[in-house]
Structures are given as C-alpha cells and as structure tokens.
N, C-alpha and C positions, 0 to 999 in steps of 0.2 A: 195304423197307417200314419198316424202326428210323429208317432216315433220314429220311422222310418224316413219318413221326409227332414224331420230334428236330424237326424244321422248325417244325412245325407249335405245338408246345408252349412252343419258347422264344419263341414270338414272341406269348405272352399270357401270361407270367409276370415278377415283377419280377428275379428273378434265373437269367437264362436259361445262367449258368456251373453252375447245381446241378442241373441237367438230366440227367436219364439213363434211358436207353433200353435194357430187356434184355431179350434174346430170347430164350426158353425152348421148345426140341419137345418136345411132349406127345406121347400115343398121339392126342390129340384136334385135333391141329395146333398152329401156331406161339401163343406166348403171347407178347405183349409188356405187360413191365411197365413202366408209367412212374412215376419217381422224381422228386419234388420237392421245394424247400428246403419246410419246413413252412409260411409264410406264402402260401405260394402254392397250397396243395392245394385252399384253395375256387377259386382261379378255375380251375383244371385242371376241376374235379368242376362248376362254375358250381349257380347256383341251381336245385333240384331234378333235379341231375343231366345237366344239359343242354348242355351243352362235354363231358363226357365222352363221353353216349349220341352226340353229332355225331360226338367222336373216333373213338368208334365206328364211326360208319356210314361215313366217312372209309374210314379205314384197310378195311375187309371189300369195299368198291365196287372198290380198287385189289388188292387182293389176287386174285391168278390163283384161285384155288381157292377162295376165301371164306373158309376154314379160319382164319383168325386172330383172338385175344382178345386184346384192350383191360386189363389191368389199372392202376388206376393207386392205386399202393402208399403207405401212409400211414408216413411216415418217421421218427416221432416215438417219440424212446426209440431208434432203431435208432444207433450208432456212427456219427458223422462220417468218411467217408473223404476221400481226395484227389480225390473227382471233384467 
C-alpha cells in the first residue's frame, strides 16, 4: 500500500527524491504518512484539499480491510534527513 501511494505522489511533485512514505499501526489500523519537500505540500493537499481527499479514497478502495489513513505531514521546521 506505501508503494503505491510512493507512486502515486512522486509523480505530482516537483521533487519526487524528497518523498517519503511511513507506515505506522495504530489500534485503529494502518496510518500512512506522507512526507514532502515543503514547496510541494500544496500540490500533495491541492486546492481545498482535493489531491489529498482523492489520495485518500485511492489508497482505502485498494486496501483489503479499508482500515488505512492518509496522513500527509507538513515538514517545515522538522530536521532535514538523508531521505
């Protein structure tokens, strides 16, 4: 499911090497967070939310169980890593 939403993400951002995909279980199911360079968080989130809500519904339609969340994490101020 990370892979697929990875897919999906780099391929409408302009730096699709600062990409990252984390998977966290909850009690509530699978959470995937998604990480991007800062210039790119509006096209991720698109206008009034609507590239992410699709993300959304994306990733929940392929999901066996339904059980997984969409987060996509606003990176600004957090430490630059290697990825």
């Amino acid at each position: 499911m990370a892979d697929a939403l990875d897919h999906l993400v780099r391929g409408i951002v302009d730096h699709p090497e600062r990409v990252r995909v984390d998977v966290r279980d909850t009690p509530r199911g699978e959470v995937l967070e998604v990480r991007v360079h800062p210039s790119d968080l509006g096209r991720v989130i698109g206008r009034g939310g609507r590239t992410a809500s699709s993300l959304r519904t994306l990733v929940s339609s392929l999901a066996e169980n339904g059980r997984v969340r969409v987060d996509v994490v606003d990176t600004d101020g957090e430490p630059e890593g290697d990825a």
